[in-house]
C-alpha positions as CSV (number, residue, x, y, z in Angstrom):
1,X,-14.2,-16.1,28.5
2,X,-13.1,-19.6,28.2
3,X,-10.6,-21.4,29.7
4,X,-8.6,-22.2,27.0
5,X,-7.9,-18.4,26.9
6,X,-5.6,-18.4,30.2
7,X,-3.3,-20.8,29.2
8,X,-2.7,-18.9,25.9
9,X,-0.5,-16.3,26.4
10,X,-1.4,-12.4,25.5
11,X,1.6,-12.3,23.2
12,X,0.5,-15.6,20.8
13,X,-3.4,-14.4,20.4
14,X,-2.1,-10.9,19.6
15,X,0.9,-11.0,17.7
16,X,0.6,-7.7,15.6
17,X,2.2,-10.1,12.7
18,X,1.2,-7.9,9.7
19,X,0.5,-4.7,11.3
20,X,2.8,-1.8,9.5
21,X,3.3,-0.3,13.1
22,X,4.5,-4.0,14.7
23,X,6.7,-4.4,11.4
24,X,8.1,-0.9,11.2
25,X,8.4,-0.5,15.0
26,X,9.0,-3.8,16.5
27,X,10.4,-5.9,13.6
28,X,7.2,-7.9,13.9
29,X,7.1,-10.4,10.5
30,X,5.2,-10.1,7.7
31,X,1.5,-12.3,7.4
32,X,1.3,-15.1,5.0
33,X,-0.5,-12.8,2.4
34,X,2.0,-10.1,2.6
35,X,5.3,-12.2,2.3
36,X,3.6,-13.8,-1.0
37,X,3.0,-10.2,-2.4
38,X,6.1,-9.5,-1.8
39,X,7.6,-12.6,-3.6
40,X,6.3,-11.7,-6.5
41,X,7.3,-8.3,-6.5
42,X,11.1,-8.7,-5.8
43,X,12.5,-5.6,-7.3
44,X,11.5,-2.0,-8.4
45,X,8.6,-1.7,-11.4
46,X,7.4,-4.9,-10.4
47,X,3.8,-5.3,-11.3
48,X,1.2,-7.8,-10.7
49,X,-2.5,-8.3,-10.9
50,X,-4.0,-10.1,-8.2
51,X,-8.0,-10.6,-6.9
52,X,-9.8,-7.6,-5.1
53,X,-9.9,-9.5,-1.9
54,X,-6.3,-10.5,-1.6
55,X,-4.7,-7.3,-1.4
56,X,-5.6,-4.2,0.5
57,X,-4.1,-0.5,1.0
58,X,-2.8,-2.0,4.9
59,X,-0.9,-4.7,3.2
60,X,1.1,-2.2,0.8
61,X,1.5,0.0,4.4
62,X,3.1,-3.4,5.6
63,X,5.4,-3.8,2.6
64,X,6.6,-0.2,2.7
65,X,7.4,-0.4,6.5
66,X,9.2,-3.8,5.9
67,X,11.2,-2.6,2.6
68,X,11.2,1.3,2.6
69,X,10.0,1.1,-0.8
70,X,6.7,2.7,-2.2
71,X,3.7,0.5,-3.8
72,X,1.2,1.5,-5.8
73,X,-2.6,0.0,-5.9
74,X,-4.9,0.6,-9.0
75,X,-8.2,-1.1,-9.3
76,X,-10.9,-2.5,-12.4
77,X,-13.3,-4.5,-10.8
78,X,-12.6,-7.8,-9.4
79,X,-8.9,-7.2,-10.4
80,X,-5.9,-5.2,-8.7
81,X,-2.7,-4.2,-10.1
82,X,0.3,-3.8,-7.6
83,X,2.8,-1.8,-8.5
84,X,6.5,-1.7,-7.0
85,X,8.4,1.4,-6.5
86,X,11.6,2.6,-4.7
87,X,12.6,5.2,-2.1
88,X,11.0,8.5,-3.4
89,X,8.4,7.2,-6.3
90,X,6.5,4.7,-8.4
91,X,7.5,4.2,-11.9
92,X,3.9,5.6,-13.1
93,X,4.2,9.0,-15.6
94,X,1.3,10.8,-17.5
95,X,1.6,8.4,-20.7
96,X,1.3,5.3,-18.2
97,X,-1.8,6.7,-15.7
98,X,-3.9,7.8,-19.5
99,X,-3.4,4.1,-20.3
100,X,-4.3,2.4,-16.9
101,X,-7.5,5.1,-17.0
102,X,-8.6,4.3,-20.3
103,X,-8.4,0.3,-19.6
104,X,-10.8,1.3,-16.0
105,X,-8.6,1.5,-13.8
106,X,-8.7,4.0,-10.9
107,X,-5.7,5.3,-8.4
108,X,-6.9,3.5,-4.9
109,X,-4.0,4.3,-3.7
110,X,0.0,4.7,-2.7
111,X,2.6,4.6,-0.2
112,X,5.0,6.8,0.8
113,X,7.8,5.6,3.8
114,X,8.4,7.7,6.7
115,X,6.6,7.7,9.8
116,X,5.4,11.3,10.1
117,X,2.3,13.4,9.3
118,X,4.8,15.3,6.4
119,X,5.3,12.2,4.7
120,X,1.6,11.9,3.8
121,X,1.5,15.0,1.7
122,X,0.7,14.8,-2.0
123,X,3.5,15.5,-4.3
124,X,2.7,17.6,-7.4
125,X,3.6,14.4,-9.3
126,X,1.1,12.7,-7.1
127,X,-1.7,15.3,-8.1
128,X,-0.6,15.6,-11.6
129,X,-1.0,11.3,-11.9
130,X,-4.3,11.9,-10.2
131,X,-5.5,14.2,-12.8
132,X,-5.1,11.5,-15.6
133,X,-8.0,9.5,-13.8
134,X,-11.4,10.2,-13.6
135,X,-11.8,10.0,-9.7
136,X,-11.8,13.3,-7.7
137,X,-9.5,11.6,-4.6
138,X,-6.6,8.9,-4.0
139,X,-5.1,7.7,-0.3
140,X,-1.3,8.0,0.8
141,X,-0.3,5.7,3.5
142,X,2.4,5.9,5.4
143,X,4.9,3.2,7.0
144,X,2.9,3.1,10.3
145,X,-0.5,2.3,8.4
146,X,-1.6,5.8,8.8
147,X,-3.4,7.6,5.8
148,X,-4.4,10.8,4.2
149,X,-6.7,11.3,1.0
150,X,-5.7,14.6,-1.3
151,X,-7.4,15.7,-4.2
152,X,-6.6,17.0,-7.8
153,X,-7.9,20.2,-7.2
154,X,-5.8,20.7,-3.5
């Protein structure tokens, strides 16, 4: 342990800044990443495609505690394409998930707001998008950063 460490308060080396619990529960701000995310996703069916490494399922947790909206993550490669929803669903049907599978994309995951273990339950509209992919399994996450993975065939 260093010095330096005592005269650095607890609060400003762990700020939570980020965390879909801090925001959700303690109004704790959104990271640097997260707020530009957001920017370019201002209303509902916004989409972007951003790098693999710049986005992950935590950061859409983050967003849905901060907005009460649902976001959507598919992945090809190197690439990810985020997806903005509203209260109850992503603007993804059938038609849409057929087209995103045939280009090589596959569901990593969604978000659904709430803070219980309920809220993590598949939909059948959940399942029936899953089907239109070849993976066997896709993530929910919740507005605390807590997850479940369902299957097509549950």
């Amino acid at each position: 342990m260093s010095i330096h460490s005592i005269d650095m308060p607890i609060e400003q080396r762990n700020t939570g800044k980020g965390n879909p619990n801090a925001v959700l529960m303690f109004g704790v701000e959104l990271n640097n990443r997260q707020k530009m995310l957001l920017e370019k996703l201002p209303e509902f069916d916004s989409r972007i495609i951003v790098s693999r490494s710049s986005v992950n399922m935590t950061d859409l947790a983050a967003l849905t505690a901060y907005t009460g909206d649902e976001f959507a993550m598919f992945t090809k490669g190197n690439e990810r394409l985020i997806i903005r929803g509203g209260k109850t669903n992503v603007n993804i049907d059938t038609a849409q998930a057929k087209v995103l599978a045939n280009e090589g994309y596959r569901w990593s995951g969604h978000t659904h707001p709430g803070l219980n273990y309920n809220c993590l339950t598949a939909s059948l509209g959940d399942k029936t998008v899953l089907k239109c992919f070849p993976q066997k399994t896709s993530v929910i996450y919740n507005s605390k950063g807590q997850y479940l993975t369902f299957s097509k065939e549950e």
